[in-house]
C-alpha positions as CSV (number, residue, x, y, z in Angstrom):
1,X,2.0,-32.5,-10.9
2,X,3.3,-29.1,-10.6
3,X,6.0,-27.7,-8.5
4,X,6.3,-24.3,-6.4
5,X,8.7,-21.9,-8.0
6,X,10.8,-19.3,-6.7
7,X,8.7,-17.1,-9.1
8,X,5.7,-17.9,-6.8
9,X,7.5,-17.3,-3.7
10,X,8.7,-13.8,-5.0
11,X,4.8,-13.2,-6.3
12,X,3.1,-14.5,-3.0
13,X,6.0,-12.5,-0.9
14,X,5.4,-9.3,-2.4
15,X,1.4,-9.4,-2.2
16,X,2.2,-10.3,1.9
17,X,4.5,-7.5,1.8
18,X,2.2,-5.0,0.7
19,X,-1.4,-6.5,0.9
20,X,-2.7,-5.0,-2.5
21,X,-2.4,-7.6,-5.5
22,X,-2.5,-3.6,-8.0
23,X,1.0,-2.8,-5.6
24,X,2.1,-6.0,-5.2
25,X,2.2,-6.5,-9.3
26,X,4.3,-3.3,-9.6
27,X,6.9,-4.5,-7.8
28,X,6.9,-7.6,-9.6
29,X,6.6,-5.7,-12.9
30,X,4.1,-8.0,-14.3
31,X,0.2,-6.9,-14.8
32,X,-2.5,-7.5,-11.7
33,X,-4.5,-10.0,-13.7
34,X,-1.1,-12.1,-14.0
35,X,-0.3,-11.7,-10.7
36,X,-3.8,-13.0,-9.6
37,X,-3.4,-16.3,-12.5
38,X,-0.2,-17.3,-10.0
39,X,-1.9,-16.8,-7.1
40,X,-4.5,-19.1,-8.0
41,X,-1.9,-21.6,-9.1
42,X,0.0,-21.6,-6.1
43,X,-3.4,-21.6,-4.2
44,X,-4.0,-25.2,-6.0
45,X,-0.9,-26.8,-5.8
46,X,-1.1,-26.5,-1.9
47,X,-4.5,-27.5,-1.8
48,X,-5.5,-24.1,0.2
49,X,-6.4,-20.9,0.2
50,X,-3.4,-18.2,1.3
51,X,-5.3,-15.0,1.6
52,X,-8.5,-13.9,1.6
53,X,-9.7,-11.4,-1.5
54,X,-10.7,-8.1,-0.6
55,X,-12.7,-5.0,-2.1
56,X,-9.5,-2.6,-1.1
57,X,-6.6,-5.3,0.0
58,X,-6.0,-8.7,1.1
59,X,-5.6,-10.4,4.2
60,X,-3.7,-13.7,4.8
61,X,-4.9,-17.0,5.9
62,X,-3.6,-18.9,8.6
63,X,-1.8,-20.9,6.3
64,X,-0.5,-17.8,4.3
65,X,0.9,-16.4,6.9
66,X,2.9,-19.5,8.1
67,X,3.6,-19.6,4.2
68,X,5.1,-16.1,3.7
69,X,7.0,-16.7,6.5
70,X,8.6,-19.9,5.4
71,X,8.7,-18.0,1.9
72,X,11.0,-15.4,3.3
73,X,13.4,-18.0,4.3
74,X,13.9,-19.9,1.4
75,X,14.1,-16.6,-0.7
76,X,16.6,-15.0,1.6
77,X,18.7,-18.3,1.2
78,X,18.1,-18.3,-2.3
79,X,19.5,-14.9,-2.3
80,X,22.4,-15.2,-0.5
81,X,23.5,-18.3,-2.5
82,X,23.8,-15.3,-5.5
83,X,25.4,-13.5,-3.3
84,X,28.8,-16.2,-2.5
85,X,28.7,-16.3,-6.4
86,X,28.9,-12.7,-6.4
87,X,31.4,-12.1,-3.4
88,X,34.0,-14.5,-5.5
89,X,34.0,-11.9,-8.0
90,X,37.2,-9.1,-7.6
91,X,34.4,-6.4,-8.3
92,X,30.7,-6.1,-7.2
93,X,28.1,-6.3,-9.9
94,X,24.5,-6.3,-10.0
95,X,21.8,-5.3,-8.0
96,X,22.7,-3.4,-4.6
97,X,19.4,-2.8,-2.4
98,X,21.1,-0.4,0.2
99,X,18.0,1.5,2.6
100,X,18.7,4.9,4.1
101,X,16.5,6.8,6.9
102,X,14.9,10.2,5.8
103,X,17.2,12.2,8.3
104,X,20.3,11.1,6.3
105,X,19.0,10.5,2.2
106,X,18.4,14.1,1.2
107,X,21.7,15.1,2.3
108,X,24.3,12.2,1.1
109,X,22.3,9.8,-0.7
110,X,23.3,11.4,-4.1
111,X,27.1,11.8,-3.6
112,X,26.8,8.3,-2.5
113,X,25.1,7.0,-5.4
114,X,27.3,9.1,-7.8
115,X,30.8,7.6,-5.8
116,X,29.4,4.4,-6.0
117,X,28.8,4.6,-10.4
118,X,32.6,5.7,-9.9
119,X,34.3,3.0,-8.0
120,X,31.7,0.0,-8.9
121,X,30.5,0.9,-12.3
122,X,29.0,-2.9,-12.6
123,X,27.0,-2.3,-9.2
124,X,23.1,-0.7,-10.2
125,X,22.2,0.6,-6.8
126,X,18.4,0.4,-5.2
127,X,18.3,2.9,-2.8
128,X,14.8,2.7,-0.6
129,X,14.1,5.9,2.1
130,X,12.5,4.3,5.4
131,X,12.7,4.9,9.0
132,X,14.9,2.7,11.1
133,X,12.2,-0.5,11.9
134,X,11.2,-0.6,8.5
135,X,14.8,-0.5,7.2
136,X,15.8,-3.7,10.0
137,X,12.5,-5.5,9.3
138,X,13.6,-5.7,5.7
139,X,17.3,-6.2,6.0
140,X,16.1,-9.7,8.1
141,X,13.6,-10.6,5.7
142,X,16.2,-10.2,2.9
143,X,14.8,-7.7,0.9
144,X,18.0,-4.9,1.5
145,X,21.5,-5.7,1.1
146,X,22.1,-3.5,3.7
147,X,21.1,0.5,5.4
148,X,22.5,3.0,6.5
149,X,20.8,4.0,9.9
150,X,22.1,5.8,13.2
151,X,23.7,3.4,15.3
152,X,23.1,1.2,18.1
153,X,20.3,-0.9,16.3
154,X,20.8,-3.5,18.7
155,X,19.7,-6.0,16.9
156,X,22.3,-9.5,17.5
157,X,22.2,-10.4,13.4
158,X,23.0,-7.9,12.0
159,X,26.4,-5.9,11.7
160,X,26.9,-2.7,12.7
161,X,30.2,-0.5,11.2
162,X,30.1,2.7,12.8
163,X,31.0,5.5,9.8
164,X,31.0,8.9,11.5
165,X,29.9,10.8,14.3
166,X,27.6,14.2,14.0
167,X,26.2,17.3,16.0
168,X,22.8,18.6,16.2
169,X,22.1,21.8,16.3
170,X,19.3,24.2,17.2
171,X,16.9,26.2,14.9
172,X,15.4,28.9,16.0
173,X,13.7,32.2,14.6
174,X,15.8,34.6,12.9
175,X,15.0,37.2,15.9
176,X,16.4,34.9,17.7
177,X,19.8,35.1,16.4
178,X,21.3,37.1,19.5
179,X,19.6,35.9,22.3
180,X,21.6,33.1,24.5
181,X,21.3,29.6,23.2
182,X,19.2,28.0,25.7
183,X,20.2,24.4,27.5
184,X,18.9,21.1,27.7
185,X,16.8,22.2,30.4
186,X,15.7,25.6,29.0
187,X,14.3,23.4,26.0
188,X,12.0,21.6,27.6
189,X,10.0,25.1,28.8
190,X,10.3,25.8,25.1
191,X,7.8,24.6,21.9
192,X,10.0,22.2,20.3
193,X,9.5,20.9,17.2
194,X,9.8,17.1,17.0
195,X,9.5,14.4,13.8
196,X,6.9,12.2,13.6
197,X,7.0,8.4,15.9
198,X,9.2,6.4,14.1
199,X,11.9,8.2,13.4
200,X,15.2,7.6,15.5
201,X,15.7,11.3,14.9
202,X,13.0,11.9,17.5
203,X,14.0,9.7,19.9
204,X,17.5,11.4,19.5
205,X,15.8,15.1,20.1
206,X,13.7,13.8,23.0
207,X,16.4,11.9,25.1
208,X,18.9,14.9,24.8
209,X,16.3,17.1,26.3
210,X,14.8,15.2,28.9
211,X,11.2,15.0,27.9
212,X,10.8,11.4,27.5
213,X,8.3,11.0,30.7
214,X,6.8,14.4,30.2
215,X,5.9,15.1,26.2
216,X,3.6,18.6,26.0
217,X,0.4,18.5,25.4
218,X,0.4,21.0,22.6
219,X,3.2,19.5,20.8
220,X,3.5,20.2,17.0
221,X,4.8,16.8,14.4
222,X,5.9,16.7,11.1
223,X,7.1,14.0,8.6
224,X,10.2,16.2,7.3
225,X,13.2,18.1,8.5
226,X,12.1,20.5,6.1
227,X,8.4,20.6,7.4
228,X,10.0,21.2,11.0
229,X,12.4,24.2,9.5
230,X,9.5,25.8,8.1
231,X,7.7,25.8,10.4
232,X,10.5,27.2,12.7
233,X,10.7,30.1,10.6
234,X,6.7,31.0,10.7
235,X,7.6,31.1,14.3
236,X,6.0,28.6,15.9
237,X,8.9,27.3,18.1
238,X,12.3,25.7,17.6
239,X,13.5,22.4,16.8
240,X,16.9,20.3,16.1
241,X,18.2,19.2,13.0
242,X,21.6,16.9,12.4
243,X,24.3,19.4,10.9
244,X,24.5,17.8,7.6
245,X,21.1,18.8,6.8
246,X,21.8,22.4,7.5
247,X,23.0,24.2,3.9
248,X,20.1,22.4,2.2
249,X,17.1,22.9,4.7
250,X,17.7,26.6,6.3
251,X,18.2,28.7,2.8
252,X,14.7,29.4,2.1
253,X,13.7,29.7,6.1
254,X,14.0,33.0,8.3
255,X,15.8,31.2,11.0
256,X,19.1,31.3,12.4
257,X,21.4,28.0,13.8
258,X,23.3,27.7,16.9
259,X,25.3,24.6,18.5
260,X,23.8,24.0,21.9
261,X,26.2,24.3,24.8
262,X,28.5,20.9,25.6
263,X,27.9,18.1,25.9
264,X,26.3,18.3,22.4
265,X,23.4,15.7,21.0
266,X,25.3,14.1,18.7
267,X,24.4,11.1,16.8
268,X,26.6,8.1,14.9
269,X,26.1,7.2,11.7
270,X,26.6,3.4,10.0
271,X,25.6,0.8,7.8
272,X,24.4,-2.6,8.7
273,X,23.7,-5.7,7.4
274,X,23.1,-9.1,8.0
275,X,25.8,-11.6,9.5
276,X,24.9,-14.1,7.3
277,X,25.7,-11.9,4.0
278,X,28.4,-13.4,1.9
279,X,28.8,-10.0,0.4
280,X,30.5,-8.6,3.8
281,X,34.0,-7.6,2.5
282,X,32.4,-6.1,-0.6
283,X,30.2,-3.9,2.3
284,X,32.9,-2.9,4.4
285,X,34.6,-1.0,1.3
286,X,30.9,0.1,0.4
287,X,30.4,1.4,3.8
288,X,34.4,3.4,3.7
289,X,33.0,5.0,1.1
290,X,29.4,6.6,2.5
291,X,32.2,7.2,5.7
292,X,34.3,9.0,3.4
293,X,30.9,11.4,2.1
294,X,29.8,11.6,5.6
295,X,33.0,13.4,7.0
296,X,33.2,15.7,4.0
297,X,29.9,16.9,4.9
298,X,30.6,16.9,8.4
């Protein structure tokens, strides 16, 4: 009789992950048709179907669900059995899945990566850009090593290491430049520019000016910092952008910066990562490191 693999776990966990056996099979690196042969094969071993086959995607079963679920588990503890081979080792090596918001990755991603090839040249590092819940949801299901977020997650298993603290500050037309910079409360008469739901950045933006309750009607999103600059500098209204991301996304704008009166929105940066990760000391010298890159940009 044949046995469930760990290859069919990592197939059938990737096609729950992203519901599309063409997206699922690129992660895998193997070819659809192969993907859908194990499918099939795990499908008969358990006597059952695990998702039902769509024009456009898949949806799972109730069994499939309960499957990918258990699936995770077993992979994650697979995985973490690696890594207490690896953590005996004097140097990390291999694979390093580290995840990184969108507010933070343009900025000090590549000095990270590059110090990283420096100080652990056996390490290959798989850096994946999310916002903050996608970044948790995969750190639990095992699927990230560990992120860098802004900190509290609050989430009781996972690890936080604060790295750094750092300002906002506002962006405003270039005609601007001289006029007072306006407070918390003058912001919230003004158009302000805020990211896209589901960024932390926004949350950030909206709690330091007071407009949690009270969000305009004719408020204008983007996906980007860079969108929101841009659009600054067309003179549409103003927005806030961390300090860090200030060199990189005002050069090619007509706008002008200004730190907003005390106290400042601020935000802390930090990596996390499970409790359960063998790899912890290895992380902590990881994350002193990014800490490092983060105050030389500060």
């Amino acid at each position: 009789m044949n046995q469930i693999t760990l290859k069919h776990l990592r197939y059938f966990e990737a096609l729950a992950q992203h519901g599309h056996f063409g997206r699922a099979a690129d992660v895998c690196s193997i070819s659809q048709p192969a993907l859908s042969v194990q499918m099939k094969e795990l499908e008969r071993i358990l006597g059952a179907p695990l998702v039902e086959r769509g024009a456009r995607k898949i949806r799972l079963t109730r069994l499939g669900e309960d499957f990918a679920a258990r699936a995770r588990e077993v992979l994650r503890s697979v995985d973490e059995l690696t890594d207490l081979a690896r953590a005996s080792q004097d140097d990390l090596s291999g694979p390093f899945r580290i995840g990184i918001i969108p507010t933070i990755a343009p900025y000090l991603l590549p000095a990270f990566v590059k110090s990283l090839s420096q100080n652990h040249p056996d390490l290959d590092p798989h850096p994946r850009e999310a916002v903050t819940q996608t970044l948790i949801d995969d750190l639990l299901d095992g699927r990230l090593d560990a992120a860098i977020v802004a900190l509290p997650v609050s989430e009781p298993s996972l690890t936080e290491v604060a790295l750094f603290d750092e300002d906002f500050v506002l962006v405003r037309p270039l005609e601007d430049a001289k006029k007072p910079v306006p407070s918390s409360d003058m912001l919230r008469e003004m158009r302000l520019l805020l990211l896209e739901e589901g960024h932390c950045f926004r949350d950030q933006a909206i709690s330091y000016c007071n407009l949690s309750s009270s969000l305009p009607r004719d408020l204008m999103e983007a996906s980007s910092l860079s969108t929101l600059v841009q659009m600054v500098g067309a003179g549409i209204g103003v927005t806030l952008i961390p300090e860090m991301a200030v060199m990189i996304e005002t050069r090619s704008a007509a706008v002008s910066v200004a730190r907003l009166p005390k106290p400042q929105p601020s935000r802390t940066v930090g990596m996390v990562w499970r409790n359960t990760n063998p790899l912890a000391t290895h992380l902590t010298g990881i994350a002193g490191l990014f800490r490092e890159i983060g105050i030389g940009k500060a």
